[in-house]
N, C-alpha and C positions, 0 to 999 in steps of 0.2 A: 401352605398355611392351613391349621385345622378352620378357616375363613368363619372363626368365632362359631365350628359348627353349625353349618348351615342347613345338614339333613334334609330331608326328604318328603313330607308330607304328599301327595300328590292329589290336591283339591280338582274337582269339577264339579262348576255351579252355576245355575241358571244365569243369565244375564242380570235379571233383577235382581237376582241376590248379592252382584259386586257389591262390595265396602269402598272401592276405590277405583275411580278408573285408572287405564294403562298408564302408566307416565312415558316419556319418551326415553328409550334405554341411555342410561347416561355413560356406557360402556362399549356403546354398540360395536359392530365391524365396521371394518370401511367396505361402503356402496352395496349396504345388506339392501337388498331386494323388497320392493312389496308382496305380498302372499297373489297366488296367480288371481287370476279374475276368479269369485265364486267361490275363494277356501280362504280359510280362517289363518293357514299354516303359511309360512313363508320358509324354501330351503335356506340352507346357509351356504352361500357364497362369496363373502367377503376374505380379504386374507388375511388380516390378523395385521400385527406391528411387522415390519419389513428390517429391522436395523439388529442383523442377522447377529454382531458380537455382543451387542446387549442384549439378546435373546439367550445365549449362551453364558454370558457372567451370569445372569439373572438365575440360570437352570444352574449352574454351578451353587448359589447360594443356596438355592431352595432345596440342597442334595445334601448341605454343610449343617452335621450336628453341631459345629461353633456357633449357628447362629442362636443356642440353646442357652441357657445356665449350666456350667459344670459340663458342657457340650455332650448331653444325652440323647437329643433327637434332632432331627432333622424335619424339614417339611415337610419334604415327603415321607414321612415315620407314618402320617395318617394321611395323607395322598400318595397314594403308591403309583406311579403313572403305569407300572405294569397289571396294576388291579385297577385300572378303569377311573384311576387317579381316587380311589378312596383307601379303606384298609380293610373291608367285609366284615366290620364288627358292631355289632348294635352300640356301641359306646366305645370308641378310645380311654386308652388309661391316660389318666393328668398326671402334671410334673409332680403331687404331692402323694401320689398311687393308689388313689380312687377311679371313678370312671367319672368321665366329661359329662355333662349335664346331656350337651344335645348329642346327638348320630354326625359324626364326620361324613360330610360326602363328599361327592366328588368334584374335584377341585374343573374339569375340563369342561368348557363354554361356562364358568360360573361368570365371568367377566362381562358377558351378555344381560346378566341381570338389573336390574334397574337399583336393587339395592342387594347389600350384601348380609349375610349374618341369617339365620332363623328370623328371626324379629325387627329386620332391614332397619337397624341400625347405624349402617355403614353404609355411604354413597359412594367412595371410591377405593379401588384395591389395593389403596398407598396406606389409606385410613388403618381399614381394618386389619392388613399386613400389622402395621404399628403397633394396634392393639395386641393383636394375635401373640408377637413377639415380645410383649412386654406384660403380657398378662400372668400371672401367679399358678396359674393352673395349667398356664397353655408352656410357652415357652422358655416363660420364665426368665427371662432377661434383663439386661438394662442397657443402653447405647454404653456407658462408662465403660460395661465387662465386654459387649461384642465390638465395638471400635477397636481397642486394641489388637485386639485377637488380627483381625482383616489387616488392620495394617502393617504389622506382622508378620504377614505370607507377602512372598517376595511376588509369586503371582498376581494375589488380588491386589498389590499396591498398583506392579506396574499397566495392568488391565483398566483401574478404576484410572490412573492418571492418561493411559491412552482413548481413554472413553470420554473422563469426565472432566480432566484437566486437572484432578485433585485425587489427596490419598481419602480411602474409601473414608464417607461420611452421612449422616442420617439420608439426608436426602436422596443422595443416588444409590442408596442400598436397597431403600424402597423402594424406587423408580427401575433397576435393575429387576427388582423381584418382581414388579408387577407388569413389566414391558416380557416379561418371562411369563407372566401366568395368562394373560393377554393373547400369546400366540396360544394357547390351549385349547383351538378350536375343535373340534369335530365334524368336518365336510364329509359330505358322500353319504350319507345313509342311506338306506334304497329308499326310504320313504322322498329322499333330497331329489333324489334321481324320477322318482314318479311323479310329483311337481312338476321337474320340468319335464315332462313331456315323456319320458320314459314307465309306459305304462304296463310294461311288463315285470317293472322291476321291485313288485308287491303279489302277491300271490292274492284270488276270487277271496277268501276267507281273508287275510288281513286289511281288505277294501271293505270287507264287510265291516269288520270290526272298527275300522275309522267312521262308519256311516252309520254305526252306533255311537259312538264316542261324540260325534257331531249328534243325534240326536236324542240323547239320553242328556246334553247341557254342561258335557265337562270342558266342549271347549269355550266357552264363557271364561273358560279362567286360564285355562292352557291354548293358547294360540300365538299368532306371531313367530319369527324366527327361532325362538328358543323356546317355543310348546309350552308355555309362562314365563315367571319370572319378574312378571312386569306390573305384577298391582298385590294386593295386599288381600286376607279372606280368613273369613272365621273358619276354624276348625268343632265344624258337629252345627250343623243350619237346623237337621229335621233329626236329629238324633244325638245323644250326649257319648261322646269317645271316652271317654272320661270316665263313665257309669261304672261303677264298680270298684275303682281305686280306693284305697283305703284314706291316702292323703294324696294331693298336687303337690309336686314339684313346683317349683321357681319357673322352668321349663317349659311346664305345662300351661302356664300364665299368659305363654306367647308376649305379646306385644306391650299387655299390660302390666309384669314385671319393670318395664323401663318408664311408664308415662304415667302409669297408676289410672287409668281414664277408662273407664268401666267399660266403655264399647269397645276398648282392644283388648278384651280379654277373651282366650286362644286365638285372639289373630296373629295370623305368621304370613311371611311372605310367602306368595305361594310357588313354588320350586317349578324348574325346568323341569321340563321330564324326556329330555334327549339326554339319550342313554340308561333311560330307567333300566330297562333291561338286565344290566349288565352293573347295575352298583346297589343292589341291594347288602344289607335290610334297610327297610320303609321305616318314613316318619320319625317327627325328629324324635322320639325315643329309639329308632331302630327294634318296633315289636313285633314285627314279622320281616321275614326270608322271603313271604312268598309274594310273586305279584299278582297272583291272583286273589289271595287273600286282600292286600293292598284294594284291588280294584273293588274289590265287596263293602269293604269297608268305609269307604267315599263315595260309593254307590247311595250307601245306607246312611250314615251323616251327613254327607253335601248334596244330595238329590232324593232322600224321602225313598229310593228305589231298591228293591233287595233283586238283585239280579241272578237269573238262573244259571249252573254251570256254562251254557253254550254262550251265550252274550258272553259272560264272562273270560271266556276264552278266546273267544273273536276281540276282544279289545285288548287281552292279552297278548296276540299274533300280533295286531294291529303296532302294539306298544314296543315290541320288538323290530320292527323297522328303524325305528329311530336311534338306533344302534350307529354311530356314528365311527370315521375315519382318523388316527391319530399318525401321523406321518407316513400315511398308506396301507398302515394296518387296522384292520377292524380291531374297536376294543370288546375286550373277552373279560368277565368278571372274575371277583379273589375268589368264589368257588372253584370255577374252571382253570383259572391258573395253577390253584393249590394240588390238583385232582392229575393237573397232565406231569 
């Protein structure tokens, strides 16, 4: 699902400056870990949903442009699971062929997040699925037009009645899809592997660059098993991102587009950044490609700090770790894909 474009921002911010503290992941893995003694980060070791045909219906649907109007896209159309689960585009195109408000990202460990959507609107991935699907810009649908269709296919009848005891219907089509996006973990990163114990498996310069990253204040906001995701944060504390636009977008309102309450305005949830790496462009407009441009720029609005090329680099290396495992393979970005 384009997960109501959930995009990228990647906040770090002094502790004082939370808007919100962590909430408890309402998403979480099973038997995720606390962070070792002493660090902020916790690997990800949990396995995910276990109930291996629903795993597979569910990856079935999310692959089916029927689940679309007029069946033009599929979910994965903007989560590409071969592009690091997004699609490398500062904006996906909408069902009406403009471009989407926010930056599509990447759909893998998004399940870990405490809420879903840019502007964590969405507490769970049955929710925002729903919406996703039924939204006018997104996929444009209606249960009347994709019901039939599923039931229909001689497959998905007889899979949903050996799953769910019934021919496919709203409720376990949702549950299929999000018991499917669920498994989307990412284990193994080396930065996972240095955690526990494996201290070789970060290179003298990416250790540096996490011992900036810790103390330069960005993991105030990126920390725990999914390096954020878990509290909410203005976008531009000691500087205006903003400065220069001729007009805001809806978009750019963050938080306060939906609640109208003057202190959520640019607040966004603040994003995972496992697998930053590897799913650019940044921020939910998708305005840069690069992450080091990214890291300057939350340097300079969420920490007051204009950071010199070498720091900048060192958190850059550091941020590359967390390049995560998707059924044993490392994920590789829609640049790198497009390029081999």
């Amino acid at each position: 699902m384009a997960y109501g474009q959930i995009g990228k921002v990647r906040a770090g911010l002094l502790v004082p400056l939370c808007l919100a503290a962590a909430a408890p992941f309402a998403l979480a893995l099973v038997n995720q870990p606390a962070a070792p003694i002493g660090e902020p980060i916790a690997p990800i070791t949990g396995t995910g949903p276990s109930d291996q045909a629903k795993i597979a219906l569910g990856e079935s649907l999310f692959n089916d442009a029927r689940l679309s109007h007029d069946d033009v896209i599929a979910c994965s159309g903007c989560h590409r699971l071969d592009f690091s689960g997004d699609d490398g585009r500062a904006r996906s195109a909408a069902a009406d062929g403009g471009q989407l408000d926010f930056n599509a990202p990447t759909v893998f460990s998004a399940a870990l997040n405490f809420r879903l959507n840019w502007r964590g609107n969405f507490r769970t991935v049955e929710e925002q699925n729903e919406a996703v699907l039924l939204d006018d810009r997104l996929m444009n649908t209606s249960w009347e037009e994709l019901l039939p269709k599923l039931r229909s296919d001689p497959d998905y009848s007889q899979r949903f009645v050996t799953l769910y005891g019934a021919a496919p219907g709203r409720t376990d089509v949702l549950d299929a899809l999000a018991i499917f996006q669920r498994s989307l973990i990412t284990p193994n990163a080396r930065f996972d592997r240095y955690l526990k114990g494996e201290r070789d498996a970060i290179t003298a310069d990416e250790e540096h660059g996490y011992q900036l990253f810790k103390a330069f204040g960005c993991i105030a906001c990126h920390q725990g098993a999914n390096v954020g995701g878990n509290l909410f944060q203005k976008f531009g504390i000691f500087r205006n991102p903003f400065a220069g636009q001729k007009t805001l977008s809806q978009a750019d309102l963050g938080r306060f587009a939906i609640t109208g309450v003057e202190s959520d305005r640019h607040v966004f949830r603040v994003p995972s950044l496992r697998n930053v790496a590897v799913t650019a462009p940044y921020f939910h407009d998708g305005r840069t490609a690069s992450l080091a441009d990214a890291v300057k720029i939350m340097a300079r609005s969420q920490l007051g700090r204009e950071l010199d090329q070498r720091d900048t680099d060192l958190i850059v290396k550091f941020l590359a770790t967390l390049t995560g495992e998707y059924r044993g393979q490392p994920l590789t970005s829609a640049a790198d894909r497009l390029q081999q």
